[in-house]
DRENSE-473374 format. One line per field, with one value per residue (C-alpha): y, z, x; residue in three letters. Coordinates in nm, 3 decimals. Example, Ala and Ser with C-alpha at 12.3 -4.5 7.8 and 13.67 -1.06 7.14 Angstrom:
BEGIN
py	c(-0.450/-0.106)
pz	c(0.780/0.714)
px	c(1.230/1.367)
res	c(ALA/SER)
! end
This chain:
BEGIN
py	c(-2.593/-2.286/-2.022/-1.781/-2.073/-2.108/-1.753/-1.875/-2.162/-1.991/-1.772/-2.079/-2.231/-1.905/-1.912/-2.235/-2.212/-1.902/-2.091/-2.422/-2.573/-2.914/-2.847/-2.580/-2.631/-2.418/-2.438/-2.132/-2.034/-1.715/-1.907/-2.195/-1.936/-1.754/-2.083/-2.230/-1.896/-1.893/-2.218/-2.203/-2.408/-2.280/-2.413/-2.248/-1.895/-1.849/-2.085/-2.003/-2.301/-2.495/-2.828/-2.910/-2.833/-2.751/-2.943/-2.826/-3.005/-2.829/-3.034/-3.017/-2.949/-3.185/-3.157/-3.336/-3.322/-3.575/-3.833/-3.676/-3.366/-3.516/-3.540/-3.166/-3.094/-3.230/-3.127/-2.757/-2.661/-2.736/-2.760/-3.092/-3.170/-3.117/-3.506/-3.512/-3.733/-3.875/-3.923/-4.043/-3.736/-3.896/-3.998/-3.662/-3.275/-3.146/-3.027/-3.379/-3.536/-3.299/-3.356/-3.734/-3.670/-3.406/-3.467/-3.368/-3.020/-2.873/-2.586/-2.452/-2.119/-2.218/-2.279/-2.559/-2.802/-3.088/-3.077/-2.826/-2.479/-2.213/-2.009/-1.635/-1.688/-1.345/-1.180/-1.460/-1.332/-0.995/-0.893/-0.945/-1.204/-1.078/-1.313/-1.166/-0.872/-0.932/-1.123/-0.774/-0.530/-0.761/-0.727/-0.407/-0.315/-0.527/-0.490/-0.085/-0.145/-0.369/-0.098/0.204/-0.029/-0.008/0.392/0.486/0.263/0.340/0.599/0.800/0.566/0.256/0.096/0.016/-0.350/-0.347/-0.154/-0.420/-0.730/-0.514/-0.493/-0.902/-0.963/-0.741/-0.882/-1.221/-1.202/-1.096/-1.386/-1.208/-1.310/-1.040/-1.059/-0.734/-0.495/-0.270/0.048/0.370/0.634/1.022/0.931/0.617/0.750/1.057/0.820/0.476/0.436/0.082/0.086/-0.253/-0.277/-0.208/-0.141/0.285/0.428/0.587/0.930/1.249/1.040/0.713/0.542/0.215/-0.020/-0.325/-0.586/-0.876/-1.176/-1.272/-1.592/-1.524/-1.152/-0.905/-0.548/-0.236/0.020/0.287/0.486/0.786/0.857/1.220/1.234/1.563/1.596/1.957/2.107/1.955/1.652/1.758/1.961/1.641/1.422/1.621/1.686/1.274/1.226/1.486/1.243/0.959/1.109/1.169/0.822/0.688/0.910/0.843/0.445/0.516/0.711/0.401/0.190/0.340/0.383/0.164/0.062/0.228/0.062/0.116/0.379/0.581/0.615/0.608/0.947/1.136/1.038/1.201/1.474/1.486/1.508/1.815/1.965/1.986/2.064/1.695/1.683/1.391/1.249/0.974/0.797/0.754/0.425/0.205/0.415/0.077/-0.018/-0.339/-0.545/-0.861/-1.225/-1.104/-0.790/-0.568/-0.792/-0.534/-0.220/0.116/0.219/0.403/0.096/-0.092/-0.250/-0.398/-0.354/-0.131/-0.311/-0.323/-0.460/-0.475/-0.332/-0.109/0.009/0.346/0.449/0.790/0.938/1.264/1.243/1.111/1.083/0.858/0.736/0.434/0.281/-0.023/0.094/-0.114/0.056/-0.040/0.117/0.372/0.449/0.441/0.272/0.339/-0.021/0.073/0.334/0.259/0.592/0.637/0.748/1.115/1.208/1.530/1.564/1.542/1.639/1.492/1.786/1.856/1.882/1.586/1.386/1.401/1.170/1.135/0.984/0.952/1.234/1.160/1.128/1.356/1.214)
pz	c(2.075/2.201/2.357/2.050/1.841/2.040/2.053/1.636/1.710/1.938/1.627/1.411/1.681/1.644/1.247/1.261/1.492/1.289/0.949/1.111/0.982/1.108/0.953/0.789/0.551/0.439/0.139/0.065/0.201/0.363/0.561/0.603/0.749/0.967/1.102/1.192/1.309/0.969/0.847/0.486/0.223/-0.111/-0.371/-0.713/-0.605/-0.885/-0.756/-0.551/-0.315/-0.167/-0.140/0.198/0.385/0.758/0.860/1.162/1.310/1.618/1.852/1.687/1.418/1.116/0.800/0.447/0.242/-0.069/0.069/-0.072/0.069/0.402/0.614/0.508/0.685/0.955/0.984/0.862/0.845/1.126/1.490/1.639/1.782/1.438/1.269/0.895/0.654/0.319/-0.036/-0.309/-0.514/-0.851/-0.715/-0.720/-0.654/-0.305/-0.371/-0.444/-0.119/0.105/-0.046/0.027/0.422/0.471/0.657/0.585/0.601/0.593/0.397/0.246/0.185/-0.193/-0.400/-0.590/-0.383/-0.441/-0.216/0.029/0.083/0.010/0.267/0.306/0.542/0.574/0.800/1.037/1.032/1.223/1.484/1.506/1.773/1.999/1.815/1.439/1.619/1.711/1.329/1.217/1.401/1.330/0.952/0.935/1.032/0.840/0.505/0.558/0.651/0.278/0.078/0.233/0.208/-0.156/-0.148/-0.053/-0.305/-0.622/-0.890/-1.154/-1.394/-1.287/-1.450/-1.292/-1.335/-1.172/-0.878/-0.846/-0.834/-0.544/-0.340/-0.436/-0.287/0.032/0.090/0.063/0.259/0.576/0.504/0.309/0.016/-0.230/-0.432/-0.531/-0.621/-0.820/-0.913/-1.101/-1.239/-1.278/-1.594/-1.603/-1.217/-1.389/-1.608/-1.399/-1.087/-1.074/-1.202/-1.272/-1.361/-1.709/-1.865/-1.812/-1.618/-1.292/-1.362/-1.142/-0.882/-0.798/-0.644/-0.457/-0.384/-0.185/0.009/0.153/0.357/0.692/0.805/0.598/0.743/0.476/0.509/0.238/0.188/-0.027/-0.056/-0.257/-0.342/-0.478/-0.697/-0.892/-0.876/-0.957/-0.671/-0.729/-0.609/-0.254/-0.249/-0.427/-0.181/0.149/-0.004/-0.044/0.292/0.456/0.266/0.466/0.754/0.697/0.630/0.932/1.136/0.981/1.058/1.403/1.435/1.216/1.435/1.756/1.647/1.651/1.295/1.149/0.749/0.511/0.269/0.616/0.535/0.215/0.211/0.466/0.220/-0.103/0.135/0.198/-0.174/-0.246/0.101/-0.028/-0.420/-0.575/-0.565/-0.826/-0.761/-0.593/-0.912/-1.050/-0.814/-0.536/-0.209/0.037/0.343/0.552/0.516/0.687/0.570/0.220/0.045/0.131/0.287/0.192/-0.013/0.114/-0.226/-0.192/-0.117/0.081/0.374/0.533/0.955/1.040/1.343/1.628/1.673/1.312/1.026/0.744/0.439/0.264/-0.045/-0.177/-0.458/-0.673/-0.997/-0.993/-0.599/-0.347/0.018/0.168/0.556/0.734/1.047/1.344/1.455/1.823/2.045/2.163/1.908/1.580/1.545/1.189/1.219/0.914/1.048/1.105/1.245/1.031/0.748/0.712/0.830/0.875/1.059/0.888/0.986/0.893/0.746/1.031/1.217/1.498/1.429/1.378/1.261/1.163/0.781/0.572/0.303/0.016/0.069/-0.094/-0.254)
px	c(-0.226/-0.051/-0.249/-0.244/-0.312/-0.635/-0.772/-0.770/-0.951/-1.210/-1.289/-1.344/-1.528/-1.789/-1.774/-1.891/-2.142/-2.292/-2.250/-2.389/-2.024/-1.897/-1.589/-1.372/-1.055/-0.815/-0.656/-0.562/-0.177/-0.290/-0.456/-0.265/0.015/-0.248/-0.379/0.000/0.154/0.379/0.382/0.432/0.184/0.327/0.550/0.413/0.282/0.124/-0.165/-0.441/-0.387/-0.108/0.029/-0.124/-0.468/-0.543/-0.907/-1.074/-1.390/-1.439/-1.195/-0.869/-0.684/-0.528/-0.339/-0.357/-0.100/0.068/0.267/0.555/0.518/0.461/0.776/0.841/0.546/0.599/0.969/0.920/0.564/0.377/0.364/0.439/0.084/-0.080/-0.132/-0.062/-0.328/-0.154/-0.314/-0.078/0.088/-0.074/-0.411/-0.572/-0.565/-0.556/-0.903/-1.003/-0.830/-0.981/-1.354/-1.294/-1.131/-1.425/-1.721/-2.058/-2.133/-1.812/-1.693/-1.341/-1.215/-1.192/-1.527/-1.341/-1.337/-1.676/-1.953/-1.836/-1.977/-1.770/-1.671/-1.477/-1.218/-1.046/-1.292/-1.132/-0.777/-0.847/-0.757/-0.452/-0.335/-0.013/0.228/0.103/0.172/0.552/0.576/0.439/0.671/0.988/0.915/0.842/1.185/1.348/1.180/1.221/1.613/1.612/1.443/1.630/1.983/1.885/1.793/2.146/2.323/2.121/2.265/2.066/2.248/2.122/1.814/1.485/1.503/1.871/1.707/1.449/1.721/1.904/1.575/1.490/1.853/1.813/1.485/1.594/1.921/1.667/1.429/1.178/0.996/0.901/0.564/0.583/0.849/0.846/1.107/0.976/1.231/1.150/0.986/0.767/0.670/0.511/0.292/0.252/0.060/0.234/0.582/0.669/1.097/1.163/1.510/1.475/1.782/1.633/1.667/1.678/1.468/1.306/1.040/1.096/0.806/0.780/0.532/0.711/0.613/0.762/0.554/0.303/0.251/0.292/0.461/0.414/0.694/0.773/1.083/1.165/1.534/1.575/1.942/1.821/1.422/1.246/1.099/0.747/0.845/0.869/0.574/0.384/0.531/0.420/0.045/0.055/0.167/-0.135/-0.385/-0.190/-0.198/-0.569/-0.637/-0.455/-0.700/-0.988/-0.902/-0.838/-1.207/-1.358/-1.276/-1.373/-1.688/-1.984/-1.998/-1.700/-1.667/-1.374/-1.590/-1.600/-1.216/-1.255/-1.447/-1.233/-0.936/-1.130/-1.180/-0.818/-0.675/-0.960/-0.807/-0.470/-0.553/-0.566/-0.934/-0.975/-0.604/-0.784/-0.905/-0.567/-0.495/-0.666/-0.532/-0.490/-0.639/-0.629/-0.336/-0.214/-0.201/-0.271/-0.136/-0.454/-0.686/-0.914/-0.892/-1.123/-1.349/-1.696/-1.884/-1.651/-1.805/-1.558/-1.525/-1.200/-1.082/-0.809/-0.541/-0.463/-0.218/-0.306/-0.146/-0.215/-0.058/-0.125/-0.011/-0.019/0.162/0.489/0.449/0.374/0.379/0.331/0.410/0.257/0.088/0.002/-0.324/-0.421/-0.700/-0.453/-0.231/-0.074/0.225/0.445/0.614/0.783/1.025/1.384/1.481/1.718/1.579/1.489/1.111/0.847/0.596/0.221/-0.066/-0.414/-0.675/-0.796/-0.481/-0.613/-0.342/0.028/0.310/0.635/0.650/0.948/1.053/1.234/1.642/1.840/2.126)
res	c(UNK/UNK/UNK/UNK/UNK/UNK/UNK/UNK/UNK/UNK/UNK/UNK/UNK/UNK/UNK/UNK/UNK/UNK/UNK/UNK/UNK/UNK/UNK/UNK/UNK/UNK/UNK/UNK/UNK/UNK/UNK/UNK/UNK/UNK/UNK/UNK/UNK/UNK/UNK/UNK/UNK/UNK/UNK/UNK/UNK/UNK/UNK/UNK/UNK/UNK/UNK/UNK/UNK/UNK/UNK/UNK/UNK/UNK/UNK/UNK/UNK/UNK/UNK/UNK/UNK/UNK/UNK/UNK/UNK/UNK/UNK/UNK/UNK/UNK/UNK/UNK/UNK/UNK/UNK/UNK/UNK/UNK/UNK/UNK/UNK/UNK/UNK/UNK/UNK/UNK/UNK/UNK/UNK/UNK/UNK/UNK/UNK/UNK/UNK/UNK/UNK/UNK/UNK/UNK/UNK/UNK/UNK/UNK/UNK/UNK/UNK/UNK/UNK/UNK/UNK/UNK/UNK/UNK/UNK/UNK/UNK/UNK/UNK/UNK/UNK/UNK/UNK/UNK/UNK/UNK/UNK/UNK/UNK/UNK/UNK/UNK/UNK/UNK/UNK/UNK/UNK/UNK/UNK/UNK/UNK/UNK/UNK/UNK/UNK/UNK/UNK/UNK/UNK/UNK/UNK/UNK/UNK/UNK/UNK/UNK/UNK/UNK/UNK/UNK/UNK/UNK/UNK/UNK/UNK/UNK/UNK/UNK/UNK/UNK/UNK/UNK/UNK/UNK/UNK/UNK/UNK/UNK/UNK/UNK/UNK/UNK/UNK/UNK/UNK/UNK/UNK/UNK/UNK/UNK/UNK/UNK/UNK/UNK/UNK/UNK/UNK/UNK/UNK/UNK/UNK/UNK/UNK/UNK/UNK/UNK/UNK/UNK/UNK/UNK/UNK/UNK/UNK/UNK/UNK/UNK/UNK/UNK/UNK/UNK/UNK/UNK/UNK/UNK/UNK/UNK/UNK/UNK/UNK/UNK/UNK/UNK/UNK/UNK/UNK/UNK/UNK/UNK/UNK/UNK/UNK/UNK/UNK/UNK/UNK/UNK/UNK/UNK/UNK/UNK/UNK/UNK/UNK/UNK/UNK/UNK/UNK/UNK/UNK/UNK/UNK/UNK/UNK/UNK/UNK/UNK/UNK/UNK/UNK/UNK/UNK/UNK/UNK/UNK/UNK/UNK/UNK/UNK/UNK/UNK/UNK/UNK/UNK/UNK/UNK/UNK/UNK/UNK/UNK/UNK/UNK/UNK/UNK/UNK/UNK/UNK/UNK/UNK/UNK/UNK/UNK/UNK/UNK/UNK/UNK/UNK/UNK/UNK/UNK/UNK/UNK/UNK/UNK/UNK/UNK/UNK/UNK/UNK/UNK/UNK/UNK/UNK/UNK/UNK/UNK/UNK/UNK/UNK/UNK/UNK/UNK/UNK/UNK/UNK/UNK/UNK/UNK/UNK/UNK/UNK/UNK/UNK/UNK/UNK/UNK/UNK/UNK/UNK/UNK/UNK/UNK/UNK/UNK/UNK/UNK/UNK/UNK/UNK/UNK/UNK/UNK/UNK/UNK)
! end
C-alpha cells in the first residue's frame, strides 16, 4: 500500500481496536473511493451500495466483487496489490457475499448486511490525507471554471433546464460527475431554497448550483449571473456572503479549540444573519458544513455534534431570499483556502461579524 493509503489504514487499525472489530467492510462507494484514493464502486447511483466491497482484517486489504464485474476491477478500480474475491453475479447480493467471506466479529458501514455490526464509517474519512488534498484543490478549479463557462454563455431567454444540460456537459467534458445541479431564475429563486431545472426562462438573473465528484471527492459551487436584477440582489448577496464569511471563521476557531462541535458554528452563523438584518433567514435552508467524500459529510444544526477538524473541506451556503453563496474551502491549521476561485471571476472582499477575518468571495457577474 502507498504511504497515504496507509495513514487510512492506521485509522482503521484504531477503529477497530476501539470497536473490538476483526474486520471492517465497506460497501458503501464513499467509502470505497476514500479507501482506494478514487476508485469508483458505482454503477446505479441511485443505490446505497456498489458493485464491489473493500474487506480489511487488520493486515491487508481485499476486494469482493461478481465475477463479472471482476476484471474491471482490477483493470480500472483498484490498485494493483489489492486481490479481488469472486461470487457468481446470480448467486446473491453483494451484501450476501460479503456476510459469507466475513469473519466473525466484523462489521460494515451498511446495517444490511447478516450478522455484522453496523458501523459509521464517515468519522473515518477526516482529515484529509495530502493526496485528498491535491484531488480536492484540482476539482475545485475545475468545477468553478465549468459553472462560470456556463455564467458567461447563458441569456435571460434561456430556460432553467437548458442551463442545467450546459453545466452537465461542462462538468462532464472535465471529468466530473454531477449529482446535483440545479439552475434557479429571478423567479423560482425568490420562492425555492433548492431550485431544481424546470422549463422557466431565466429571467433578469440566475442562480447556478453545483456539487461534483472528482475521485470520489466532492466540490460545492454557486454562481450568480446578474442580466437585469433590481438592486436587492446585490445588497442580498453581500449580507449572504458576511454570514459566509462568519461561518468560515467560526470553523477555523472550532477547530482550534479543544472540543470545537458543528452547533459551535452553527450559532455564530444565526448570530451572523441577526448581525446583518436576516435574523430568522437561517430557517429557510440547511446552511452546510463538512463536505468531502459525500456531499456534506455533515451538516451544522443546533445539536450537531460533530468534531470540526483540520485538514479538511467545508461547504457553506447562505442564503437570503432569492440569494445565495456558496465556495468549497480547504480549511488547514493556518489558513483558509477558497479552492473554488478561479481568479477570474469577479470577487469582494467580506468580512466575518466581527471583522477577524477577511476573504475574497465571488459577486454576482454582471452581464
Amino acid at each position: 500500500m502507498t504511504a497515504v493509503r496507509d495513514q487510512k489504514l492506521t485509522r482503521l487499525d484504531e477503529y477497530m481496536t476501539e470497536r473490538e472489530l476483526t474486520e471492517l467492510w465497506f460497501l458503501r462507494p464513499a467509502n470505497f473511493a476514500w479507501l482506494t484514493d478514487g476508485g469508483n464502486s458505482t454503477v446505479d447511483r441511485a443505490a446505497d451500495v456498489g458493485v464491489a466491497a473493500l474487506g480489511y482484517d487488520g493486515d491487508a486489504v481485499r476486494a469482493l466483487t461478481s465475477n463479472n464485474e471482476a476484471e474491471r476491477f482490477r483493470e480500472e478500480e483498484l490498485p494493483s496489490e489489492v486481490p479481488i474475491e469472486t461470487f457468481d453475479w446470480h448467486e446473491s447480493s453483494l451484501g450476501e457475499a460479503v456476510a459469507r467471506a466475513s469473519a466473525n466479529g466484523a462489521g460494515a458501514d451498511v446495517p444490511t448486511v447478516p450478522g455484522l455490526e453496523s458501523i459509521d464509517a464517515s468519522r473515518l474519512r477526516l482529515p484529509f490525507t495530502e493526496h485528498d488534498r491535491q484531488v480536492l484543490e484540482r476539482a475545485g478549479r475545475a468545477t468553478a471554471d465549468a459553472v462560470e463557462t456556463v455564467a458567461h454563455e447563458i441569456s435571460p431567454e434561456d430556460t432553467e433546464r437548458a442551463a442545467a444540460g450546459r453545466l452537465r456537459d461542462e462538468l462532464w467534458e472535465r471529468g466530473l460527475e454531477s449529482p446535483v445541479v440545479l439552475v434557479g431564475g429571478a423567479e423560482r429563486s425568490q420562492r425555492h431554497r433548492h431550485f431544481t431545472p424546470t422549463d422557466e426562462p431565466l429571467g433578469d438573473y440566475a442562480l447556478l448550483t453545483v456539487v461534483a465528484v472528482d475521485r470520489g471527492v466532492n466540490i460545492a459551487v454557486t454562481r450568480t449571473v446578474d442580466f437585469d436584477a433590481p438592486a436587492w440582489l446585490r445588497e442580498r448577496h453581500d449580507d449572504a456572503s458576511r454570514v459566509a464569511t462568519t461561518a468560515m471563521a467560526a470553523t477555523r476557531d472550532a477547530a482550534t479549540a479543544d472540543d470545537g462541535t458543528a452547533s459551535d458554528v452553527f450559532a455564530e452563523i444565526e448570530r451572523a444573519y441577526a448581525a446583518v438584518g436576516w435574523e430568522d433567514e437561517w430557517q429557510q435552508h440547511h446552511q452546510g458544513g463538512s463536505i468531502g467524500f459525500e456531499s456534506r459529510e455533515w451538516i451544522a444544526t443546533p445539536s450537531a455534534d460533530a468534531t470540526v477538524e483540520t485538514p479538511a473541506p467545508y461547504a457553506w451556503n447562505p442564503t437570503v431570499q432569492g440569494a445565495k453563496t456558496e465556495d468549497t474551502v480547504l480549511l488547514s491549521p493556518t489558513d483558509v483556502d477558497v479552492v473554488t476561485d478561479t481568479g477570474s471571476w469577479p470577487t469582494a472582499e467580506y468580512a466575518d461579524v466581527d471583522a477577524d477575518l477577511r476573504l475574497e468571495l465571488p459577486t454576482p457577474l454582471s452581464r
